[in-house]
N, C-alpha and C positions, 0 to 999 in steps of 0.2 A: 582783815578777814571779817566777814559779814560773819550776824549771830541772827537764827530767828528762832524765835518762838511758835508753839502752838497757837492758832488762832482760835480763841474758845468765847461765843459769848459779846462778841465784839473788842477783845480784848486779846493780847499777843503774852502768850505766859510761859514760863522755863517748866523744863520738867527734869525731872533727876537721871534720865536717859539724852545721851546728844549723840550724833550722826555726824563726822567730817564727811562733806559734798567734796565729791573729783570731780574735777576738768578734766576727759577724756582724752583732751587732744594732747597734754604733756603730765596729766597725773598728777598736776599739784593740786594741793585743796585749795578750795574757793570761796568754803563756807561755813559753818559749824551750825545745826540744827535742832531744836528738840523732837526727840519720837515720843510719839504716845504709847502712854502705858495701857494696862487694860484700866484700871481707875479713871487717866486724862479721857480714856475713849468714852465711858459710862457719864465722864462729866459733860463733855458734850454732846452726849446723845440727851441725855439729859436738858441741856440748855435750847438744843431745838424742840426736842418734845414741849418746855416749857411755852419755846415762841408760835408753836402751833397752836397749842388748847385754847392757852391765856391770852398771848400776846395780841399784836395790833394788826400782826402780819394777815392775820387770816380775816382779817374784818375789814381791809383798805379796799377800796372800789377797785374794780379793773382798772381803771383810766391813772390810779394813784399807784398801784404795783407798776405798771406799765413806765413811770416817771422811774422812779427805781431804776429798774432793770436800764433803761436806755442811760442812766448815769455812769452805769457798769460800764456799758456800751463806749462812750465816751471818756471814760477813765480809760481803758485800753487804750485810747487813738492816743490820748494825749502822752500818756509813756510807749510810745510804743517803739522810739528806736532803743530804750533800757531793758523792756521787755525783749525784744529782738535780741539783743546783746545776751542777757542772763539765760537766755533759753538757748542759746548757741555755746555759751561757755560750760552751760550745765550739761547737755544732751550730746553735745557734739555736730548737733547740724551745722550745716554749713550756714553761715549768716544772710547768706542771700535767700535763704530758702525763709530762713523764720521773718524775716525784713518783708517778704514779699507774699507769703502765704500764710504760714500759721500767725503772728499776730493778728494782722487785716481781717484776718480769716474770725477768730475769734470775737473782735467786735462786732463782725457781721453777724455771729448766730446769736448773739444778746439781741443784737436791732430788731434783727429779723422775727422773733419770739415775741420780741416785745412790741412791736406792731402788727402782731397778728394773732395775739391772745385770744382777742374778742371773736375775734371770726371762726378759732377753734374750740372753744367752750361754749359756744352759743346752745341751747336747751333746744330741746325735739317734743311736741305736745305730737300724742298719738292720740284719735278719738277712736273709740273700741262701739262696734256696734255689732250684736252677735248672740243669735237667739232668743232676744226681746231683751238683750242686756244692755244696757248704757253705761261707758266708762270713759275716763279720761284717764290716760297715762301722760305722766313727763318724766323725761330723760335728762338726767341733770349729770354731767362730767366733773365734778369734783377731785379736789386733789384729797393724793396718797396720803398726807400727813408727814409724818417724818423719811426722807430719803436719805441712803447711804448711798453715797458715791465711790468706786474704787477704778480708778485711773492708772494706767501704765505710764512707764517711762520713755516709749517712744514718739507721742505728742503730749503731752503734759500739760501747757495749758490748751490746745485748741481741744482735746476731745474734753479734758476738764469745762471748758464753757459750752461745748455741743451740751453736757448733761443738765451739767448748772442752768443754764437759762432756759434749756424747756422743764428741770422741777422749778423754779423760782414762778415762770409763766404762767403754772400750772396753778401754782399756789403753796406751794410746798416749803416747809423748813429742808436744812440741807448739813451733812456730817459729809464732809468730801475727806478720801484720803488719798492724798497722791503717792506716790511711789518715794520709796527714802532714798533712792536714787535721783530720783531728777522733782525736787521738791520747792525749787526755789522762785520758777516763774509763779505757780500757784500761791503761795505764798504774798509774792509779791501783790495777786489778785487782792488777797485778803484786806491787803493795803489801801488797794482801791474802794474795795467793801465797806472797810471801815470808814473813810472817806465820803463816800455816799451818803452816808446817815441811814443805811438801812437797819430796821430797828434790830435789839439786841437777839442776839439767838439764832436768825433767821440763819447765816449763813455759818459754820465751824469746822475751821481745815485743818486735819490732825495725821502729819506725817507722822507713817510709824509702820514698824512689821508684821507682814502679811498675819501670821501668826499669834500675834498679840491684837494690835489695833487691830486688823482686820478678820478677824475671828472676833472680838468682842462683837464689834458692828454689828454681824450677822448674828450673833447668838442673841443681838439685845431683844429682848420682850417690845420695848419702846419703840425699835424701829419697822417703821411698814413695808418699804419697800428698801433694793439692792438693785442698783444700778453698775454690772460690771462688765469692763472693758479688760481682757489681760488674754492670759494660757490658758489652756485647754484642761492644764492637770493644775490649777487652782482654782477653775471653775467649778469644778468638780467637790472641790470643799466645799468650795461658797454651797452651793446645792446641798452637800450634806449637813451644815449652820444650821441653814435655813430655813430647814426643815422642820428643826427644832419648833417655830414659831409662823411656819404656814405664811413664810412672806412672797409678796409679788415680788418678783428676778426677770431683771432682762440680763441680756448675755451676748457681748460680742466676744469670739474665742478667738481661734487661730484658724492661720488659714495656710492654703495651696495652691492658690489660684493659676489658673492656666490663660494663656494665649494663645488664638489661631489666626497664622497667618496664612490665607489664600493666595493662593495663584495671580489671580489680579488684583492683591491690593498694591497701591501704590509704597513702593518699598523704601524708599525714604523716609515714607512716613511710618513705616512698619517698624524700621528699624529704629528710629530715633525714639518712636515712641516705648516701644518696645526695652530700649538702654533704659529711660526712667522710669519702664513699672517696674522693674527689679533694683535699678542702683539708686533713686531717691530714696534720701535720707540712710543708705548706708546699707537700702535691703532690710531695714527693720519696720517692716511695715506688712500688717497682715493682710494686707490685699496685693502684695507684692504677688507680681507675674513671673514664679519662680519655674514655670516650667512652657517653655514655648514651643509651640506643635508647627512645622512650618509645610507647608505642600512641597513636594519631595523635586518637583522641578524646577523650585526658587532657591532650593532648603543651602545647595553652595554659595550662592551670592548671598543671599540673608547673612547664610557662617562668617564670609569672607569678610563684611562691610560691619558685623554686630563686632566681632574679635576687634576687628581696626578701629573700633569708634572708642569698644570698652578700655584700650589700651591706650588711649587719648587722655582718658579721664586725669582731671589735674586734685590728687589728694594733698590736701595742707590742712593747716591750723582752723576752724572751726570760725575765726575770727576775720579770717583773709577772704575780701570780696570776690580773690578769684580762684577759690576752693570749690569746686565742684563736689569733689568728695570726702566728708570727715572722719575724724574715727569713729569702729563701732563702741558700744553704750561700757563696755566694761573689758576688764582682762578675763572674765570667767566667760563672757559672748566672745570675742574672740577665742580663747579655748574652744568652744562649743564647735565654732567655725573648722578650726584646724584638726578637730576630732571629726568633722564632718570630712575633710579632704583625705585623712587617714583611709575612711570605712570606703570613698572613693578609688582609692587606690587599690583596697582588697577588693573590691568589687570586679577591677582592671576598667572604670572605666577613663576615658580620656580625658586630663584637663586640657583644655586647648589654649587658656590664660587665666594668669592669677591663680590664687590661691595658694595664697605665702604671702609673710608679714612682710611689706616694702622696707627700703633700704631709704638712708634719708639723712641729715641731721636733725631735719624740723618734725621729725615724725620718730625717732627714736621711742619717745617717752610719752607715747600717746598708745594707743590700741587701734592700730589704723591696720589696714586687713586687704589686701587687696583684690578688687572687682574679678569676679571667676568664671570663667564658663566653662561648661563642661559638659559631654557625648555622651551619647546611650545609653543613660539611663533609664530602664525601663520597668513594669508597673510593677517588678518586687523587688528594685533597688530602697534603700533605705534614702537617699535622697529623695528618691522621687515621692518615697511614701509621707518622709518626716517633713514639719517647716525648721527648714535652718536659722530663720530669724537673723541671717547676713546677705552680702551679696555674691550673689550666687544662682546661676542663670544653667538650667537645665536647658539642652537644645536636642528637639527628635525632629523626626522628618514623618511624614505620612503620606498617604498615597489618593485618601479619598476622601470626603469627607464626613462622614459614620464613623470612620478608624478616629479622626479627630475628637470626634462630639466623647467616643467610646472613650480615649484618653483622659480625654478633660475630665470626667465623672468619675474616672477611676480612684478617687481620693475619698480618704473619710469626711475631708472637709469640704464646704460648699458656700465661702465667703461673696468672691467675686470673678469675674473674666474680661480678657478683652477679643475683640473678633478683628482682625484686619481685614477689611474688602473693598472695593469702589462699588462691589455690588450692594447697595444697603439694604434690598427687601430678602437677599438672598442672609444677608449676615443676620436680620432683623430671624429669620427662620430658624436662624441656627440657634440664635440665642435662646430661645422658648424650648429648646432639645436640651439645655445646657443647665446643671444644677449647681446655678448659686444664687446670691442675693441680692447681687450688681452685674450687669453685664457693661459695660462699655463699648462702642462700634466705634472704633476710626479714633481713640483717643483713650487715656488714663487717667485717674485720679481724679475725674471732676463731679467731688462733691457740693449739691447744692442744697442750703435751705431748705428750697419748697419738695424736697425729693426724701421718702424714705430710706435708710440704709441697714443692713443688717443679713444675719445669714441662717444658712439652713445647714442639716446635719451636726456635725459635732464643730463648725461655727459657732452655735449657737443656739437662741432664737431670741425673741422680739426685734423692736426697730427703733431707730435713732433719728431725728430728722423728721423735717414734713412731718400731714397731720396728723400721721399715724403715731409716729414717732412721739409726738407731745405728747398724744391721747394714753401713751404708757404709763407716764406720770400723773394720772386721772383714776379716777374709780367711778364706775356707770353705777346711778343712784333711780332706780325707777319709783315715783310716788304716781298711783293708784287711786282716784278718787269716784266713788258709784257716781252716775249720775243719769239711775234708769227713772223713766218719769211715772208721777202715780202709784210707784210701789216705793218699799221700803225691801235691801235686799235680801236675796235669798239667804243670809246667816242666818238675818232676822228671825225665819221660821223654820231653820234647821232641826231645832229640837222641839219643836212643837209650845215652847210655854208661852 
């Protein structure tokens, strides 16, 4: 059994608290961890603050951060079927998915950052001419100084380097804490990090509970900015921490996201695509398309073809290339699950499949959950209102499409959406009616790079990704210099001496 340590400092250290890591798919441990204390967390807040002020980190050229970061970059490819592995065994994704997405995926946002620093930090000179006044302003994008990071358990390391590499890019030291749940890929990063010869400090991964580690974080004086990806109701902490110390907070929360599919979109494609905005990765995913609105003269074929595909799905071991679907993250998410089908029942409304723990031998001693759909629920059912964070596939029908847009919006949340249509300018119309952060036409889950992400309502707010997204982890620096001619300025002769 693996043992890791806290990575503090450039250095991997035991703490007097340790964590057994589960394999989700059969429930044995994997790993043994150290959590941070409130002390380990102050120690490595501390050790970045140090690499900020002091160190080298903040004084290397673009072009020399830049070498850095693309080593990261490259340390992912080069582990990347171990990483693929420990992140399948830790999380329970299916191995094809992390093999062929979330690693790849993560080297790409290091690259990507890292060749194109320069082009998002670049300075804005404004010349002010204004009443016989002459001035020069420049706009300098500087980074936050010390970031905390706080990452969930359902991508672990790909959202861990979405953050990592645009603070790093930015210029920034970094305290990441990943989830004491799924703590092992990240960790593994650390590895890499270390590796790199990125100088000491810069980088400090301190699994540990939300309540300790991650309440130190936020309460620290030393840290400037919070970067968190997780719940809706541990947002809400973080926000009251943080207050403490007036820090900058971005915030990706929870979501609810809907689908519409029209009347003429191509149903094939509706449907297929449709099975993986809710059943990748398990339905734990907050841009999951947990509630789909389908135009009411397709809405039986859609039912007939999504139920027959859903009950196709092949669930196994986490490890087996030909696992479609793995277990969900814990025995308390499943619970969560089966308490969700409970309040279904009271409700009266229909499951039309799944929902109930599969029968198996290879699945006995995992938390495997199986793919749900389920009828009319509508906008004061508790499914419809809550996210269930499994798989679980809400199906309504609708008649026009205002009734649709009305659907979609009717949630607290305003992550993301997908529109099904062959008509694009008509979908493109719909979407701009529709309140969330992402829209997708004619497809799912494609996050890129050069694209902002991020949501509105109790989502969230700021943005991840794209230039916007860097420019979070920056602080806008205006220097002001007179430059009217012939005179000396107006302070000058403010007070008359």
């Amino acid at each position: 059994m693996k043992e890791y340590g806290l990575f503090i400092n450039n250095q991997f250290k035991s703490s007097s608290k340790t964590k057994e890591v589960i394999n989700p798919s059969d429930g044995s441990v994997i790993a043994r961890v150290s959590l941070a204390s409130e002390s380990d967390t102050c120690l490595a807040v501390d050790s970045a603050r140090k690499a900020f002020d002091s160190g080298p980190w903040s004084n290397f050229s673009l072009e020399k951060r830049k070498e850095f970061i693309l080593k990261i970059a490259n340390g992912i490819l080069g582990k990347a079927k171990e990483l693929a592995e420990i992140e399948s065994l830790n999380s329970g994704k299916p191995i094809k998915e992390t093999t062929f997405m979330d690693i790849p995926s993560s080297a790409q946002t290091f690259k990507h950052f890292a060749e194109n620093l320069e082009n998002y930090l670049t300075d804005e000179v404004v010349d002010i001419n204004s009443a016989g006044f002459q001035a020069q302003g420049r706009l300098l994008c500087q980074a936050q100084g010390v970031v905390g990071l706080i990452v969930p358990w359902n991508y672990p390391l790909l959202i861990a380097s979405w953050k990592m590499a645009q603070a790093l890019s930015a210029g920034n030291t970094i305290v990441l804490k990943p989830s004491s749940l799924t703590p092992l890929s990240v960790l593994e990063l650390g590895k890499i990090i270390q590796e790199s010869g990125l100088p000491e400090g810069v980088v400090n991964i301190i699994p540990g509970e939300g309540e300790e580690a991650g309440k130190a974080l936020c309460l620290s004086k030393n840290v400037d900015m919070i970067s968190f990806t997780g719940s809706n109701v541990v947002g809400k902490k973080i926000l009251e921490y943080s207050s403490k110390h007036v820090k900058k907070l971005t915030m990706e929360l929870g979501g609810k996201s809907a689908a519409i599919v029209i009347d003429d979109a191509d149903l094939e494609l509706a449907v297929n695509g449709s099975l993986c905005s809710i059943f990748l990765n398990q339905g734990q995913m907050c841009t999951a398309m947990s509630r789909i609105f389908i135009q009411e003269n397709i809405y039986n074929e859609f039912k007939r073809k999504f139920i027959e595909r859903t009950q196709k799905i092949k669930l196994g071991q986490a490890l087996d290339f030909q696992t479609q679907m793995g277990p969900l993250i814990s025995k308390i998410q499943r619970d969560n699950a089966l308490m969700f089908m409970e309040k279904a029942k009271a409700e009266g409304l229909d499951i039309l499949s799944g929902g109930v723990i599969p029968e198996g031998k290879e699945l006995d001693s995992g938390f495997f959950f199986e793919p749900t759909v389920i009828e009319g629920a509508g906008i004061d059912s508790e499914l419809f209102k809550q996210e269930i964070f499994a798989p679980v596939a809400l199906l309504n029908k609708f008649s026009k499409i205002e009734e649709a847009v009305s659907l979609a919006n009717a949630s607290d949340y305003a992550l993301a959406g997908c529109i099904w249509s062959t008509d694009v300018q008509k979908a493109q119309t719909i979407a701009q009616k529709i309140s969330a952060g992402t829209i997708w036409i004619n497809t799912y889950g494609m996050f890129f790079n050069e694209l902002s992400y991020g949501g509105f309502k109790q989502s969230g707010f700021g943005k991840e990704l794209g230039k916007e997204g860097f420019l979070e982890y920056t602080r806008l620096k205006n220097i002001v210099t007179d430059q009217t001619e012939g005179a000396k300025p107006l302070v000058n002769y403010w007070y008359g001496f």
